[in-house]
C-alpha positions in Angstrom: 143.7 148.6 129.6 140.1 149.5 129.7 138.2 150.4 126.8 137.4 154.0 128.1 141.3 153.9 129.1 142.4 153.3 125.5 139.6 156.0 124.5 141.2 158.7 126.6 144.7 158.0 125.4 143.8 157.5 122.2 142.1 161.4 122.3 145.0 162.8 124.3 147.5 161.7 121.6 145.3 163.3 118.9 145.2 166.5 120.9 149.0 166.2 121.2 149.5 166.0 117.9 147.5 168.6 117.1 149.3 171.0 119.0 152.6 169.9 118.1 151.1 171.1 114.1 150.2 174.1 115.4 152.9 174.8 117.0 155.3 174.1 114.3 153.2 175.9 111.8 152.2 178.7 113.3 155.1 180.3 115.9 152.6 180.1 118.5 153.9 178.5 122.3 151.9 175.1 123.3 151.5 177.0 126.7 149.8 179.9 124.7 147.3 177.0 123.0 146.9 175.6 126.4 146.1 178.3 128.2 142.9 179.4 125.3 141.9 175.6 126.1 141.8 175.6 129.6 141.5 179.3 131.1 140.4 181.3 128.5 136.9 181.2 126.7 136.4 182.9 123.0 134.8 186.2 122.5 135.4 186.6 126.5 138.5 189.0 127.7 140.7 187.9 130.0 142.8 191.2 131.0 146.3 191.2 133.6 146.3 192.6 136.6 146.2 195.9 136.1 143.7 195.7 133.5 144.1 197.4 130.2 146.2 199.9 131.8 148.9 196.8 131.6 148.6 195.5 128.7 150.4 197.0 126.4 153.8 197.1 128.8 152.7 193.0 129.3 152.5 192.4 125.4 155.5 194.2 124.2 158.0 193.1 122.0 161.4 195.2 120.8 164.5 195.0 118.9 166.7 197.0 117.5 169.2 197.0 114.5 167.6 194.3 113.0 169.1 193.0 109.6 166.1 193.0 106.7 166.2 190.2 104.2 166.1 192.6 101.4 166.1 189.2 98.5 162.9 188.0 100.4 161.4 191.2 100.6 161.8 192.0 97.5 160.7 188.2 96.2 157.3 189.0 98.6 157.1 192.3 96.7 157.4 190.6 93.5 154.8 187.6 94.4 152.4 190.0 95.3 152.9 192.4 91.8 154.6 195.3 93.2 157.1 196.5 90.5 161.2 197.9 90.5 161.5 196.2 93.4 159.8 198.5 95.4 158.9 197.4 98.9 155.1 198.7 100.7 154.8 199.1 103.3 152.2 196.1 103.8 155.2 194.1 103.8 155.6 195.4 107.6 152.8 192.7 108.9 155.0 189.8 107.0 158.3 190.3 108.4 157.0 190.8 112.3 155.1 187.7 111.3 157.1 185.2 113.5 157.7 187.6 116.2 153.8 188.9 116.6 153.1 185.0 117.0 156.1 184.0 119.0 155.8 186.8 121.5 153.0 189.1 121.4 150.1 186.3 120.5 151.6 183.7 122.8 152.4 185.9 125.6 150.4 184.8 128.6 148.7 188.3 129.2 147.2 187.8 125.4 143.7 189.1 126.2 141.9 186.4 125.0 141.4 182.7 123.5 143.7 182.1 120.8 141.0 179.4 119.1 139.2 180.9 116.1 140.9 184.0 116.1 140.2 186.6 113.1 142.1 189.6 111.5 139.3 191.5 111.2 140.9 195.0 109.8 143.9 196.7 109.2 145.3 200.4 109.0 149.2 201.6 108.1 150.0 205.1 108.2 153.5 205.2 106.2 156.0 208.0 107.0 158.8 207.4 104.8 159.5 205.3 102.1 160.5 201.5 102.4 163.4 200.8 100.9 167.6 199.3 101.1 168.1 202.9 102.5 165.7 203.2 104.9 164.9 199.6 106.3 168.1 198.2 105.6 168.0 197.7 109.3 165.6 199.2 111.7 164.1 199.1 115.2 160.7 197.9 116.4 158.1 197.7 118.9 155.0 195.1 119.1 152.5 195.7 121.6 149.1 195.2 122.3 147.5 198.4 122.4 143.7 197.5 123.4 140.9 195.2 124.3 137.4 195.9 123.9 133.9 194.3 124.1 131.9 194.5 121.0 128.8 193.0 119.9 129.9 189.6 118.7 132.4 189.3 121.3 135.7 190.9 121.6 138.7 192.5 119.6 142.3 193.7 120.4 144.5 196.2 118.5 148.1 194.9 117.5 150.6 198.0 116.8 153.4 197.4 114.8 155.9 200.3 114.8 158.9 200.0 112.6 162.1 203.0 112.7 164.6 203.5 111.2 168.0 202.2 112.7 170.4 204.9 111.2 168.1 207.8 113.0 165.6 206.0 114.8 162.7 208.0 112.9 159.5 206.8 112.2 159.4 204.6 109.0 155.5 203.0 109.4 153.4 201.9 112.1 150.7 199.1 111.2 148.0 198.2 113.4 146.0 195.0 112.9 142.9 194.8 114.9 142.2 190.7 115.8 138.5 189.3 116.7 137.4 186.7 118.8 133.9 185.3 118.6 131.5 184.5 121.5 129.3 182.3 119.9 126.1 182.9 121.5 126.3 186.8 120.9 127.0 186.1 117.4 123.9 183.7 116.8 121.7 186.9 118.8 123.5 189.6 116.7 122.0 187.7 113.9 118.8 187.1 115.0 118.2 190.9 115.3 119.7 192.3 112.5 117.4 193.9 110.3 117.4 192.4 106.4 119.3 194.1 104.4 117.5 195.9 101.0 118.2 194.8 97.7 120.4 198.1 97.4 122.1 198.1 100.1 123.0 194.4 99.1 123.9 195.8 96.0 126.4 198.4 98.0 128.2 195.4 99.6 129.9 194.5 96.5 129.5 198.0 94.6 133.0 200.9 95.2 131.4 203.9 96.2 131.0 207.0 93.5 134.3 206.9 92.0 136.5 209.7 89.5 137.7 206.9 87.6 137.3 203.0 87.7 139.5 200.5 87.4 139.8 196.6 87.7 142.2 194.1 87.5 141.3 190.3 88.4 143.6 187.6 90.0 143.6 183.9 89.8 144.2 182.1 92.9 145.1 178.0 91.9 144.9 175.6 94.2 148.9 176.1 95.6 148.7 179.7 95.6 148.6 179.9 99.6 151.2 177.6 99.9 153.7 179.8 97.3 152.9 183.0 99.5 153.2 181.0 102.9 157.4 180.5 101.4 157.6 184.4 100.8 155.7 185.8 104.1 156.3 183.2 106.6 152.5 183.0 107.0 152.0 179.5 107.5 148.6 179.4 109.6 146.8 176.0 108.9 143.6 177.6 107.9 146.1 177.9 104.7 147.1 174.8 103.8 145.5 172.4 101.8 145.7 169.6 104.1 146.0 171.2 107.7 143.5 172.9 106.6 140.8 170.2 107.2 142.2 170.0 111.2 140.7 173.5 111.3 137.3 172.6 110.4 137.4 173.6 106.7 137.4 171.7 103.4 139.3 174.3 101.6 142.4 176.7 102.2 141.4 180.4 102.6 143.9 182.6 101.1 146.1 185.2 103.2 144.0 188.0 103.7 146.9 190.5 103.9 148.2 189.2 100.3 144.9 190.1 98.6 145.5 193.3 100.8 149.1 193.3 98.8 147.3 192.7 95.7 145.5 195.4 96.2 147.7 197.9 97.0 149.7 196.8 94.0 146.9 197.9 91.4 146.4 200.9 93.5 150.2 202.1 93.4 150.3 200.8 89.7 147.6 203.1 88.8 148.8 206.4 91.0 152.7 206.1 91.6 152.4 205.3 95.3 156.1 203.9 95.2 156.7 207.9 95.0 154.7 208.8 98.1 156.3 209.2 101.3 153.3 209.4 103.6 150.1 207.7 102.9 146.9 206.3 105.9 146.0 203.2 104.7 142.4 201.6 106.4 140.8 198.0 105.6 138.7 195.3 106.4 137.7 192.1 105.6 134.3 191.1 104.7 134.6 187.2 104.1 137.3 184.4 103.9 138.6 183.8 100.2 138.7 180.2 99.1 140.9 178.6 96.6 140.9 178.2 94.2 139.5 180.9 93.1 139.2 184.2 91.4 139.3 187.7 92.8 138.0 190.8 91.3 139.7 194.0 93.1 137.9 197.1 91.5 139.2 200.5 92.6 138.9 204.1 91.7 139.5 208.2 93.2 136.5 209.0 95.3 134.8 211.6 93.8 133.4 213.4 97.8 135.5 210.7 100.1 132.6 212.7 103.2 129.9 211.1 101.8 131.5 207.5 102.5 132.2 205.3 105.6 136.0 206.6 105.5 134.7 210.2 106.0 136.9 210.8 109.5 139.6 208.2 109.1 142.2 209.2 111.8 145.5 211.1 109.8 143.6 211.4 106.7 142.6 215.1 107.0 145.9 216.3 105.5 145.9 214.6 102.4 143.9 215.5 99.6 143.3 211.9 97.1 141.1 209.1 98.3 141.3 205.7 96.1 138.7 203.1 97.8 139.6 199.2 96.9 137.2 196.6 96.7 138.4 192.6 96.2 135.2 190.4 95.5 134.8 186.6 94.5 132.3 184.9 92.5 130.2 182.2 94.0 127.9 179.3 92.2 124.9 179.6 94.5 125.5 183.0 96.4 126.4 185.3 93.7 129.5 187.7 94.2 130.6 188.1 97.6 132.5 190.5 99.4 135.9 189.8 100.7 137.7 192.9 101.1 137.3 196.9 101.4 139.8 199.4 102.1 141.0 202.8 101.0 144.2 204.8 100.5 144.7 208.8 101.2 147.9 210.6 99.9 148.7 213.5 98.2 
């Protein structure tokens, strides 16, 4: 053999290898990985025939009467300080986990490159409570609802509806909304945006004009991913201490939908959300999390929710409380940074 022949399969075992860990770890198809290396670019949409119009029939995923683990839900709940065992309905995203990756993020009409993907933000509207009654088995549908353009690249819209199996009735429906980077529009997007003022720096890591404030603050050691990883099923590489460092980074980020958890924790702690039946929940995150670390989540009751960014949040109008979360970390050099913002309406 050649030296340029042992080069080549030298660099097509690595690539082999690396798929077979991504695979493994993540639920997601070789041919899925494939196809985002070979014929589809990032931050560039790649629709069906039929365009968007298709998609969602293309993407979907159902089931019906499915069994809940109520011991691991409940052992999620618990990880992520949700007390009584009660079950929020967060914990929707965890236990579609293996089937939005398996089916609806591998499926071949996925709209676009599955390398450096990012769950950007996230909204649940809850109907009815979770609990043994009402999810002790239930229906589903997985679909993706969406694609657009936007000025960093592009984004899709992953609906997660979950019903009840006794009368099929609408439990929750959770959509997470993924985005893929073009790199070139992201390097012009930051060449023209304008630099931000000292105060509106300030408002990055501030909570808007709050009734109350509150503020709990989480340590996150070095195996905290991993320990969540064994209650979600989350097991993305960007997560592990050692995969990890396949990915491009030296440290594990943590699951941004368990600092979401976290969150809503402190927030149903603090106002008895485990007695609310319907509730629009709307987030998004700022910056990855690195561990270890520690993270601040600071909330409070809006005092005039129309004055903020959440002023026309679709569903909200009929409830009357607003609580606005904010998760920050503290960094040597940068000062604190921003990871996460959301808020909660209910009555």
């Amino acid at each position: 053999m050649s030296l340029l022949t042992n080069i080549v399969v030298i660099l097509g075992g690595i690539i082999v290898a690396l798929l077979y860990v991504i695979t493994k770890l993540t639920n997601i198809s070789a041919q899925a990985l494939l196809l985002s290396l070979t014929k589809k670019s990032a931050g560039k949409l790649s629709l069906p025939s039929g365009g968007e119009a298709a998609l969602k029939d293309l993407t979907s995923k159902s089931g019906k009467e499915q069994i809940l683990d109520i011991a691991l839900a409940k052992k999620w709940s618990a990880f992520c300080d949700f007390k009584n065992g009660h079950i929020s309905p967060v914990y929707s995203f965890s236990m579609m986990t293996e089937k939005i990756f398996r089916h609806v993020i591998s499926s071949p009409d996925f709209p676009f490159s599955l390398m450096g993907i990012i769950h950007a933000r996230h909204r649940i509207q809850q109907f009815q409570r979770m609990n043994d009654q009402t999810i002790g088995a239930y229906n589903y549908t997985i679909a993706v609802s969406g694609a657009r353009y936007i000025e960093t690249g592009a984004e899709c819209d992953i609906d997660i509806e979950i019903r009840s199996a006794k009368d099929d009735s609408v439990v929750n429906v959770t959509t997470m909304t993924v985005l893929s980077t073009d790199a070139k529009k992201a390097k012009a997007a930051r060449k023209n945006r304008k630099e931000l003022t000292a105060e509106e720096k300030a408002s990055k890591v501030a909570l808007a004009p709050t009734k109350d404030n509150n503020e709990i603050v989480q340590k996150l050691g070095k195996d905290h991913t991993l320990k969540y990883t064994a209650v979600s099923g989350d097991s993305n590489p960007i997560h592990h201490p050692t995969y990890c460092k396949l990915m491009g980074m030296s440290k594990p980020i943590m699951h941004g939908v368990y600092t979401l958890a976290r969150s809503v924790a402190a927030v149903t702690d603090v106002y008895n959300l485990n007695e609310t039946d319907g509730f629009v929940l709307e987030c998004a995150w700022k910056l990855p999390l690195p561990v270890p670390n520690d993270a601040t989540i600071r909330f409070g009751e809006l005092a005039d929710v129309k004055t903020t960014e959440w002023a026309s949040v679709k569903g909200a109008d009929k409830l009357k409380r607003s609580v606005e979360f904010l998760a920050t970390s503290e960094h040597k050099k940068k000062g604190v940074l921003p990871h996460l913002r959301g808020v909660v309406f209910f009555n």
